[in-house]
C-alpha positions as CSV (number, residue, x, y, z in Angstrom):
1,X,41.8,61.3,-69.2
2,X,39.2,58.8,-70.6
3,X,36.2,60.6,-69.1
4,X,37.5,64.2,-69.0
5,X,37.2,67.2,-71.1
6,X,40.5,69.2,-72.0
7,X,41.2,72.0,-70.2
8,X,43.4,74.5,-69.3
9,X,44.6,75.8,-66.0
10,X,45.7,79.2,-64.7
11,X,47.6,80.2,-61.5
12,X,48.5,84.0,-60.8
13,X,50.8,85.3,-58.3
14,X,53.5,87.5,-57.8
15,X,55.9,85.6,-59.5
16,X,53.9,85.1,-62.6
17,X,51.4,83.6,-64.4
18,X,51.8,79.7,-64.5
19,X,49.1,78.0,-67.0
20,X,48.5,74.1,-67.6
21,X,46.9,72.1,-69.1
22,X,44.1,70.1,-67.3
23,X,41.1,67.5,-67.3
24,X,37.3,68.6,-66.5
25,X,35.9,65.7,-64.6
26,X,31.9,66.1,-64.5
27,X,31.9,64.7,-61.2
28,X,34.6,63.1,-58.4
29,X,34.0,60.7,-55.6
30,X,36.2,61.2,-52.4
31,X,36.6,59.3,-49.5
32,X,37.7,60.7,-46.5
33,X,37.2,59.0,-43.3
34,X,34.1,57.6,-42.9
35,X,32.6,59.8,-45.3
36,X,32.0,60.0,-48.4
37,X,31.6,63.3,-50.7
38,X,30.9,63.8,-54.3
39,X,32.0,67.1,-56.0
40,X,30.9,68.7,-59.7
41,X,32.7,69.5,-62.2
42,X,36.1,68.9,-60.7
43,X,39.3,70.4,-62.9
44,X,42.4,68.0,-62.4
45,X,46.0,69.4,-63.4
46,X,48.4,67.6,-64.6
47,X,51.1,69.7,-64.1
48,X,52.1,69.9,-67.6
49,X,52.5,73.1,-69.6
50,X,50.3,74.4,-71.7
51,X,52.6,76.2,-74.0
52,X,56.1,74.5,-73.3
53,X,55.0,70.9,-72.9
54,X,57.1,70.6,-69.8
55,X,56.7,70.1,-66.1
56,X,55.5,73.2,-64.4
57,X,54.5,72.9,-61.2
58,X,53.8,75.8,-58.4
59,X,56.8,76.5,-56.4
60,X,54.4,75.4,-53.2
61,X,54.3,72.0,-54.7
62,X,57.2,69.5,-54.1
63,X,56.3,66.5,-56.8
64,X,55.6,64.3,-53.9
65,X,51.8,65.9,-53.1
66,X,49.0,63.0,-54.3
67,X,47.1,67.0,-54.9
68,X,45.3,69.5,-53.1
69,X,41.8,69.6,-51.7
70,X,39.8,72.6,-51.4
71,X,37.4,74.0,-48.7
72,X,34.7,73.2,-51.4
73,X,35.3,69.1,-50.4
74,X,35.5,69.6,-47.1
75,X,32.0,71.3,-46.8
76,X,30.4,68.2,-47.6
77,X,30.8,66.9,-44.6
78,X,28.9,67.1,-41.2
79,X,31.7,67.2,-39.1
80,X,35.8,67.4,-40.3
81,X,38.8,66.3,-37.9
82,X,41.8,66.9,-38.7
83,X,44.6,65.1,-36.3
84,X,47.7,66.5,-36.8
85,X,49.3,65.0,-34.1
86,X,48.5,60.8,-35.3
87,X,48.7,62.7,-39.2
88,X,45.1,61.7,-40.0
89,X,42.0,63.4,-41.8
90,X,38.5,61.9,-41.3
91,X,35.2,63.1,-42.8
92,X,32.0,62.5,-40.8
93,X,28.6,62.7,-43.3
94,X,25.9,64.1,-42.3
C-alpha cells in the first residue's frame, strides 16, 4: 500500500459485475524456481469492495489462494515446468 497507487478493479461475468478496490504497483519482482521475472505496472486486489466496503471475492476464489498469476509472468521465462505430480512450479530464465 505504501508504494502503490489507488485503484480500482473490475471483473465481468455472467453472474455480474464484481468491482474492487486495488493497488497499482509500478513494478513486481517474482521468483519462481530458479528464475527470476520482473513485471510493470502490476494491479494487486485486495478483495475489498469498492462500493460496499466488504469482502468480495470471485466465486473461483476460496480465501485460501496467496493470488493468481497470469500468462504475462510466465512469459518471462525461458523455459516453465509445471509438476503437478510433486505440486511444484519452477521458472528457468533465459
Amino acid at each position: 500500500m505504501a508504494v502503490g497507487t489507488p485503484d480500482s478493479l473490475r471483473v465481468a461475468g455472467v453472474g455480474g459485475v464484481n468491482s474492487t478496490r486495488a493497488y497499482r504497483l509500478p513494478y513486481k519482482e517474482f521468483c519462481i524456481g530458479n528464475g527470476e521475472a520482473v513485471l510493470d505496472s502490476v494491479t494487486v486486489d485486495t478483495g475489498i469492495g469498492l462500493h460496499t466496503g466488504g469482502e468480495e471475492s470471485p466465486q473461483y476464489l476460496g480465501g485460501e489462494e496467496d493470488g493468481t498469476l497470469g500468462l504475462d509472468l510466465l512469459e518471462q521465462f525461458r523455459t516453465v515446468i509445471l509438476n503437478l505430480e510433486e505440486m511444484y512450479l519452477n521458472g528457468m530464465p533465459y
